[in-house]
VMD Tcl script that draws the C-alpha trace (Angstrom):
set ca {
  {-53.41 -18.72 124.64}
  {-50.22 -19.24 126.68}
  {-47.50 -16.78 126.71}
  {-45.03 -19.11 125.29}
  {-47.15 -19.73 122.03}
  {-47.89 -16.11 121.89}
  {-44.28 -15.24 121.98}
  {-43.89 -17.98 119.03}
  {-46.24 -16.23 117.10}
  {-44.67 -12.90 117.59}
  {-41.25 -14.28 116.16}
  {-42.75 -15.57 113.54}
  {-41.20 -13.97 110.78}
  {-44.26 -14.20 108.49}
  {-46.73 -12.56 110.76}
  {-44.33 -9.86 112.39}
  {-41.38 -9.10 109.91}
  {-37.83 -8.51 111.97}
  {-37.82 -4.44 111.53}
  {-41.68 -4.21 112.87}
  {-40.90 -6.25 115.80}
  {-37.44 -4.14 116.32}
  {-39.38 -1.02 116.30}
  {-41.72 -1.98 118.25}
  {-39.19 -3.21 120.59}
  {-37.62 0.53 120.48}
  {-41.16 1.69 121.49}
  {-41.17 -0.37 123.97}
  {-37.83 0.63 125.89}
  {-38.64 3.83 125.54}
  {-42.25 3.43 126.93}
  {-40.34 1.74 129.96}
  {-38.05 4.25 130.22}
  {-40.82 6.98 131.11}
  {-42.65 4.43 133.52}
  {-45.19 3.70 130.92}
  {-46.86 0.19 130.52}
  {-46.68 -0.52 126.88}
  {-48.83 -2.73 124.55}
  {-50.20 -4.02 120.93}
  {-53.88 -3.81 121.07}
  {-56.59 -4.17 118.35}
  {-56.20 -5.60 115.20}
  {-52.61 -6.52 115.81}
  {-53.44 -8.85 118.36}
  {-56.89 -9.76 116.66}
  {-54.71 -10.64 113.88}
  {-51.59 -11.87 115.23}
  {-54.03 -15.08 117.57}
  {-55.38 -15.43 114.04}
  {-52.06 -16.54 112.30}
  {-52.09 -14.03 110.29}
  {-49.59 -11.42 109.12}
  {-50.21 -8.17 110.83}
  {-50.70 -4.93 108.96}
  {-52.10 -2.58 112.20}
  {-49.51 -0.95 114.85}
  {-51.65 0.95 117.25}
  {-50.13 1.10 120.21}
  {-51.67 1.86 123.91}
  {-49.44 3.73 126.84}
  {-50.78 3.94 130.38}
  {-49.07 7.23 130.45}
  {-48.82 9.96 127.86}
  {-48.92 8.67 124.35}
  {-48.15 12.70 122.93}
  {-45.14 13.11 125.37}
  {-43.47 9.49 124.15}
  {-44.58 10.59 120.53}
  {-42.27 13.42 120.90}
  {-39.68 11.47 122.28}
  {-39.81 8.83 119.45}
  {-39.01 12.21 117.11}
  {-36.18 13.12 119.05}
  {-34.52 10.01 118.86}
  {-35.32 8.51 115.37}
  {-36.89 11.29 113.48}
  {-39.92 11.24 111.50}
  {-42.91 13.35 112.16}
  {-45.34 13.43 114.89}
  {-48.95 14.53 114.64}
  {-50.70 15.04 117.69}
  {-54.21 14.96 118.83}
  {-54.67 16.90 121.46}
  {-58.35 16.47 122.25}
  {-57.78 12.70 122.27}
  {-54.61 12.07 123.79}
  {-53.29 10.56 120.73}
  {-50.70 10.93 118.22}
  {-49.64 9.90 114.83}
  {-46.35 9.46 114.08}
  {-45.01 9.10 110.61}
  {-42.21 6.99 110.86}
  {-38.60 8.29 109.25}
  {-38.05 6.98 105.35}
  {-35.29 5.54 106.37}
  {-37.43 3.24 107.89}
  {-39.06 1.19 104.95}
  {-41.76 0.22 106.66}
  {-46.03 -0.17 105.57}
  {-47.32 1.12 106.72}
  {-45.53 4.37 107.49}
  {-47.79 5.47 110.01}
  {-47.74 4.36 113.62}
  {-50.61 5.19 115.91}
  {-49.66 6.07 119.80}
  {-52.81 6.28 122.24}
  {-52.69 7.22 125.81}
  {-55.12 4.54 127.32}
  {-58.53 5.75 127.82}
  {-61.99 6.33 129.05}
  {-64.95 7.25 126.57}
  {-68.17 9.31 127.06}
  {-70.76 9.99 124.49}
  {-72.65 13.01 124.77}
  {-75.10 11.84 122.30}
  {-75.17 8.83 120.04}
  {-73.17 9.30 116.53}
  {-70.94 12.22 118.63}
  {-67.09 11.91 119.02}
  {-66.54 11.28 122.32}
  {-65.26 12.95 125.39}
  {-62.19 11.46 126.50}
  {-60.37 10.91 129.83}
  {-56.76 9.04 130.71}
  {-57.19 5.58 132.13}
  {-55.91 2.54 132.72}
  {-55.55 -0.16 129.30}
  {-58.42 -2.06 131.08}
  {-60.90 0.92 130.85}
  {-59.27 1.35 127.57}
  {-59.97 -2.29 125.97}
  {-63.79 -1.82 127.69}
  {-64.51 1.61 125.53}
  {-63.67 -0.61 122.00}
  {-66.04 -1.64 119.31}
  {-65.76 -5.62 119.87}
  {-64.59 -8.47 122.11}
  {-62.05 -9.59 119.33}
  {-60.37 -5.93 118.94}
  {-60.59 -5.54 123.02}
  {-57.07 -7.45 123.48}
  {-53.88 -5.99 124.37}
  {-50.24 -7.33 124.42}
  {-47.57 -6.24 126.72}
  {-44.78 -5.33 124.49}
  {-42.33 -4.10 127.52}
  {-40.61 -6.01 130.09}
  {-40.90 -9.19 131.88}
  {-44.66 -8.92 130.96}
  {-43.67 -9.14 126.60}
  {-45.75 -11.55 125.14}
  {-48.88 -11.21 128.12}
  {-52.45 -11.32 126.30}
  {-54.92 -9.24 128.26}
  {-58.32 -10.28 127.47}
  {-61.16 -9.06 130.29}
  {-63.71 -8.88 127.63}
  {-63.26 -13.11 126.13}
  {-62.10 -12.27 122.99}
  {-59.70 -15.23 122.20}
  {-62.89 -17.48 122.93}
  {-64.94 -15.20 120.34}
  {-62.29 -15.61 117.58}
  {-62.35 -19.20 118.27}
  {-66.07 -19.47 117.96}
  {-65.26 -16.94 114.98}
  {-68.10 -14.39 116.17}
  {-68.13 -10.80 116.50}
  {-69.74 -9.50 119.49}
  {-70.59 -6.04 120.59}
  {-69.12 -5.24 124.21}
  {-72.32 -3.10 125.39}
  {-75.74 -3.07 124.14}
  {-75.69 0.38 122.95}
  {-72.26 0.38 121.29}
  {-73.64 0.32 117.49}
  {-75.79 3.39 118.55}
  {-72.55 5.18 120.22}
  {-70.96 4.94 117.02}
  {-73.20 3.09 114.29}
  {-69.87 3.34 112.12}
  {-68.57 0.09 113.88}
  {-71.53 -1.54 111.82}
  {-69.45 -1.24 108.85}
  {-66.60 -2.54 110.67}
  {-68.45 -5.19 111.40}
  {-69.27 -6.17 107.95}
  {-65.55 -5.88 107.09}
  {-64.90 -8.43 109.62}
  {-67.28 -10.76 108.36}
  {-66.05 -10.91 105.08}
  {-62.80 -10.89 105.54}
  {-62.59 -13.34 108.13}
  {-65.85 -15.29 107.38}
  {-67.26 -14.23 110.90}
  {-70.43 -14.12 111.78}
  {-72.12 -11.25 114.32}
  {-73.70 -12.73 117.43}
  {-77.44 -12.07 117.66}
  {-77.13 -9.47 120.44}
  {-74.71 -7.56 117.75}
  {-77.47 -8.09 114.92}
  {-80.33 -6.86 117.24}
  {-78.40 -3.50 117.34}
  {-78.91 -2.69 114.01}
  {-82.32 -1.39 114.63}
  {-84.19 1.41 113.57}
  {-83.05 3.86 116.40}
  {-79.33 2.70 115.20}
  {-80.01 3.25 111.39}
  {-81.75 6.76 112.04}
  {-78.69 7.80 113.61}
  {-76.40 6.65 110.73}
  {-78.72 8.29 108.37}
  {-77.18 11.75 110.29}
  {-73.87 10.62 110.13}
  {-72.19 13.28 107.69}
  {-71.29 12.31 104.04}
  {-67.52 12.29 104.35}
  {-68.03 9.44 107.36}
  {-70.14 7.41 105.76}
  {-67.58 7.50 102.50}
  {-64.65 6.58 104.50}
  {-66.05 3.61 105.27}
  {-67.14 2.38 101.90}
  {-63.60 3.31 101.04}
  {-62.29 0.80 103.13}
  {-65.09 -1.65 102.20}
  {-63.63 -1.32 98.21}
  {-60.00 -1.82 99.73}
  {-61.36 -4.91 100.92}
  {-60.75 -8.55 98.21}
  {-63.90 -9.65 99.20}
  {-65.61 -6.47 98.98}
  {-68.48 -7.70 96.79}
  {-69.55 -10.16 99.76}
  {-69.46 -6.90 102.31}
  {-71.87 -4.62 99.82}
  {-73.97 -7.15 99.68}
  {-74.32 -7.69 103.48}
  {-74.65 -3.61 103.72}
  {-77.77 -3.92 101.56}
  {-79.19 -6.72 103.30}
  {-79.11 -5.05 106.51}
  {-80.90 -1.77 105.51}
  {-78.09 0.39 105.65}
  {-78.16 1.57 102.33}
  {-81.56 2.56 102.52}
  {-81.27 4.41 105.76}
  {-78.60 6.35 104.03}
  {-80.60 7.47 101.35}
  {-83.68 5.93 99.69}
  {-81.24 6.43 96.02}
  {-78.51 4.15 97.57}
  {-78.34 1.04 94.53}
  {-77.00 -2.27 95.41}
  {-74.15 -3.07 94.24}
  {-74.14 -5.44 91.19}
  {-72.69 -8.79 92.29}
  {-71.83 -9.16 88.13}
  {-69.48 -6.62 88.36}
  {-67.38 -7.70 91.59}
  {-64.15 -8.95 89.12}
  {-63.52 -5.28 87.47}
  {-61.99 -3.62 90.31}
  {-58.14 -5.38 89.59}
  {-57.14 -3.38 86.69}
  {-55.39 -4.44 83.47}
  {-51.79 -3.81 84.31}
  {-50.84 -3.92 80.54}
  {-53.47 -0.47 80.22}
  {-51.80 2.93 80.36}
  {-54.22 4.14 82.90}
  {-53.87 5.04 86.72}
  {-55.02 2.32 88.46}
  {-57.65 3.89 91.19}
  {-59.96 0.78 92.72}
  {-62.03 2.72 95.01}
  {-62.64 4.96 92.09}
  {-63.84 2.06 89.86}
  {-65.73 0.84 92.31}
  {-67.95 3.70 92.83}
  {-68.12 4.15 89.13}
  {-69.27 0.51 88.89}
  {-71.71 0.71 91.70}
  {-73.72 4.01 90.54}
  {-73.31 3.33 86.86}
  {-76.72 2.29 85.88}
  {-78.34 5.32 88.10}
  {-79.99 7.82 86.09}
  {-77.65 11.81 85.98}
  {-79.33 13.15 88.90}
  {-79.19 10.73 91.06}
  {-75.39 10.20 90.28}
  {-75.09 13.96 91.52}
  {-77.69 13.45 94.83}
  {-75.57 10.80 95.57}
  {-72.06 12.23 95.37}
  {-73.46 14.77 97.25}
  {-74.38 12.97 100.23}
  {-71.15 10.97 100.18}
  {-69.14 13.81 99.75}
  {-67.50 12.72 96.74}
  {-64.37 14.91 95.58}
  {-65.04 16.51 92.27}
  {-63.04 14.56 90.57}
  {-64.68 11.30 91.65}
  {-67.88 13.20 91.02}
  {-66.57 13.92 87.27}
  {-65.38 9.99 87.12}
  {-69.00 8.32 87.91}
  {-70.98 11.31 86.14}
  {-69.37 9.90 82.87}
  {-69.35 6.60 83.36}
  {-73.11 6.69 83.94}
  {-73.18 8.98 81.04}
  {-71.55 7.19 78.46}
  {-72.65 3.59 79.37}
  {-76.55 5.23 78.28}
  {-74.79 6.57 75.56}
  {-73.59 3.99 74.39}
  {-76.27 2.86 71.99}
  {-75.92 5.63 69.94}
  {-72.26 5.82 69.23}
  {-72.50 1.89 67.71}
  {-72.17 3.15 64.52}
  {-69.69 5.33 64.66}
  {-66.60 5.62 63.08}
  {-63.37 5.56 64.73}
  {-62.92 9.20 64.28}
  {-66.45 9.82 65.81}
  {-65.78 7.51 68.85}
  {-62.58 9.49 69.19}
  {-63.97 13.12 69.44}
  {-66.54 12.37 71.56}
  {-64.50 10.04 74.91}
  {-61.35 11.94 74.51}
  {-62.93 15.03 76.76}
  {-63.77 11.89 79.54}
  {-61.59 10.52 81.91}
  {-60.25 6.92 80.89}
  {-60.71 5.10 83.82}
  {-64.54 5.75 83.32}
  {-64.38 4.91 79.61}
  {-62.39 1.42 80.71}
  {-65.41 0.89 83.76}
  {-67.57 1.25 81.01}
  {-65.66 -1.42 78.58}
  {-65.69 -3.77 81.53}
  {-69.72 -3.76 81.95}
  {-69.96 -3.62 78.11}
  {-67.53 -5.17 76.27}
  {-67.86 -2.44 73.18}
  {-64.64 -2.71 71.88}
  {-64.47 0.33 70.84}
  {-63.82 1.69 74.08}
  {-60.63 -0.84 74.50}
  {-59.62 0.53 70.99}
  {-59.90 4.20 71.71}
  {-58.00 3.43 75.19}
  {-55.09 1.16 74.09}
  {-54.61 3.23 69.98}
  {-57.35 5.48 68.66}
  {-56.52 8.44 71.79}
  {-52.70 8.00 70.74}
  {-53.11 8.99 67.08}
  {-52.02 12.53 65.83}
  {-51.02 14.01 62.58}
  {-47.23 14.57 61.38}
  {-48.67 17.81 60.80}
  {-48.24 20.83 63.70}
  {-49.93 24.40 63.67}
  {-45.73 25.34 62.97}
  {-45.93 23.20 59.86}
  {-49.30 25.15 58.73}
  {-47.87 29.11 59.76}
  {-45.12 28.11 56.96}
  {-47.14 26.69 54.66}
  {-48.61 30.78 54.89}
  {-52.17 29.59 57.12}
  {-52.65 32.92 59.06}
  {-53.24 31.61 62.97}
  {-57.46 31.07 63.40}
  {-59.84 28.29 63.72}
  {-59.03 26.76 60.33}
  {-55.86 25.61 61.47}
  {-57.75 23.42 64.17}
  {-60.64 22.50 61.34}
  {-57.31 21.35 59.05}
  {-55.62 19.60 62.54}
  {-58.88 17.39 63.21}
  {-59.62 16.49 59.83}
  {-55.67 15.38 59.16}
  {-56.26 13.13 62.28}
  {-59.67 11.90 61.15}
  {-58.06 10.88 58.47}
  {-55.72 8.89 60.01}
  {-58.16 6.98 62.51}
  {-60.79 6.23 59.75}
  {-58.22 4.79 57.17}
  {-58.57 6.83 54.22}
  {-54.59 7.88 54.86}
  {-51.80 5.29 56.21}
  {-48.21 7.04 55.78}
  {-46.56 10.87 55.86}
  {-46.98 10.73 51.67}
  {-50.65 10.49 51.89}
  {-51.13 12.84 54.62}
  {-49.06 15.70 52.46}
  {-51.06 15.32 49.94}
  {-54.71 15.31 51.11}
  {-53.02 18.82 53.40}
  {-52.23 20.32 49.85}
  {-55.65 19.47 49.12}
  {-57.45 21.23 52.32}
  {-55.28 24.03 51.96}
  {-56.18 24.51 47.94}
  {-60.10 23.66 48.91}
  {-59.99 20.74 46.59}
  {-62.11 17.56 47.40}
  {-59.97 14.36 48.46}
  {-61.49 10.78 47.53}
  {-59.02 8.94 49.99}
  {-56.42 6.71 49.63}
}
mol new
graphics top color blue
foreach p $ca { graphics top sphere $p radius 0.5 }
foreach p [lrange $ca 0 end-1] q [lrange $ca 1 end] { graphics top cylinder $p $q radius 0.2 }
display resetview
């Protein structure tokens, strides 16, 4: 692509919003200042040839990327973190900003070394040619100049405009899915998103040597990446891919596919009081039909939090519950979800459609007595169990319809208090 159309698309207001290309304007100065070559590289670029907004700002210095970090603080504030190992930094970007995201990553360009596949690697400063040649693929191996008479300069060694034009994903050495057999899950991501396809030399990667190595790859790895693969809208497309490829088995053996059915629960109900949480919802929706152990073998090897842990343990739990709590009554239904956490009781609505879940979550968990333990210490109830026995049968009550007002709930109290029976209203 010619500078001139590059430059187009780099004013184009709907892929690179004014303040992003302002501040990365003020990177670039600054970069210049200290005699260090400046560009956009990765999914910027990948994104920005596509015509489409970009979301990405990683930028690459031929110089030191912690030493302009710090200099980026000094003059605008925000917060740097550095990465000392890697030459790189993080800097979170000043509030007054107002920019997504908030984060902006600075890399000194690079050489890689594995010491062994799956390892981080050993780093070394380079030039941003050695640096485009140690990425993951052709179409993320592009880099524009952001500083100078060079702005709006694609550097492509590796073909990558020609691979997003024949809309493939290509691996730039044979052994780069067994350096790092995360970037088969980036892979997938691209595929989906972009409806790519990877070449066959890509494919032929994802062998058994590559797969063994993934299986060692430690839980909290191999989450982050499904993580992003639920951020994803066509996530459902991406699991399935995952499956067919084998990765799930060489994970663990346990690993379920995902159910295709499901793939229109993760948006939420906005009109529900509950915390929306989609990666959440989608691992309760994925591991929901596994039996209790395997639901804890699994968040195990994923290295789930406990509280996502807690989340898919009861979804899984009440969905093969569910068929004997049918019957219930409201009260019933009531006592036994209110201990659960409601985004697990609405997954389980979703694959069920038992609307007693949607009751419990949008009235039933809301209803409470007039009644207080105050009101019962001056009615002359010494403090003990009986005034929670009195407390959950008042609220019974109200949820199973044998009281409907204030009136009726006085009098069936004056009742439990006296030990006399109460027929209902």
């Amino acid at each position: 692509m010619q500078k001139d159309e590059v430059l187009r698309l780099f004013l184009d207001p709907d892929l690179v919003p004014p303040e992003k290309r302002v501040l990365l304007s003020n990177i670039a100065d600054l970069a210049a200042s200290l005699n260090m070559p400046c560009y956009a590289v990765g999914g910027f670029v990948r994104d920005l040839l596509l015509g489409k907004p970009v979301n990405d700002l990683d930028i690459v210095v031929e110089g030191d990327a912690i030493k302009l970090g710090n200099k980026l603080v000094e003059i605008y504030g925000g917060r740097l973190i550095p990465h000392f190992p890697f030459r790189t930094a993080i800097w979170q970007l000043p509030s007054t900003f107002d920019l997504q995201p908030s984060t902006l990553d600075l890399i000194t360009a690079r050489k890689e070394t594995y010491d062994k596949p799956g390892a981080l690697p050993t780093v070394a400063p380079a030039t941003i040619e050695d640096d485009l040649r140690r990425r993951d693929f052709t179409i993320n191996a592009m880099a524009l100049r952001l500083d100078g008479e060079g702005l709006g300069e694609i550097l492509d060694p590796l073909k990558g405009q020609t691979d997003l034009e024949r809309r493939v994903i290509r691996a730039l050495h044979p052994k780069s899915l067994l350096d790092d057999p995360t970037r088969i899950f980036r892979a997938i991501r691209y595929e989906g998103r972009y409806s790519f396809q990877m070449d066959s030399s890509t494919l032929e990667q994802i062998n058994e040597e590559t797969l063994k190595v993934l299986h060692s790859l430690s839980g909290e790895r191999l989450r982050h990446e499904f993580d992003l693969i639920l951020d994803e809208e066509r996530f459902a497309v991406m699991m399935l891919r995952v499956a067919k490829l084998g990765i799930l088995d060489a994970i663990h053996p346990k690993m379920p596919e995902f159910n295709q059915d499901y793939a229109d629960f993760l948006e939420m109900d906005a009109q529900l009081d509950i915390q929306a949480d989609r990666r959440t919802m989608g691992y309760m929706l994925w591991f929901m039909e596994l039996a209790e152990a395997d639901v804890i073998l699994l968040a195990n090897r994923l290295d789930f939090t406990n509280e996502l842990t807690l989340a898919v343990w009861a979804a899984a739990q009440l969905k093969r519950g569910l068929v004997h709590l049918t019957d219930m009554r409201p009260s019933e239904w009531t006592y036994a979800l209110e201990k659960l956490p409601l985004l697990s009781i609405y997954a389980v609505y979703l694959v069920s459609r038992e609307n007693s879940l949607l009751s419990y979550i949008s009235i039933w968990r809301h209803v409470k007595p007039f009644t207080t333990g105050n009101d019962l210490k001056a009615r002359g109830l010494p403090p003990g169990p009986r005034f929670g026995e009195i407390l959950l049968r008042l609220r019974a009550a109200w949820l199973d319809g044998e009281i409907a007002n204030g009136s009726q709930e006085e009098t069936l109290l004056d009742k439990l208090l006296a030990g006399q029976p109460w027929q209902g209203a």
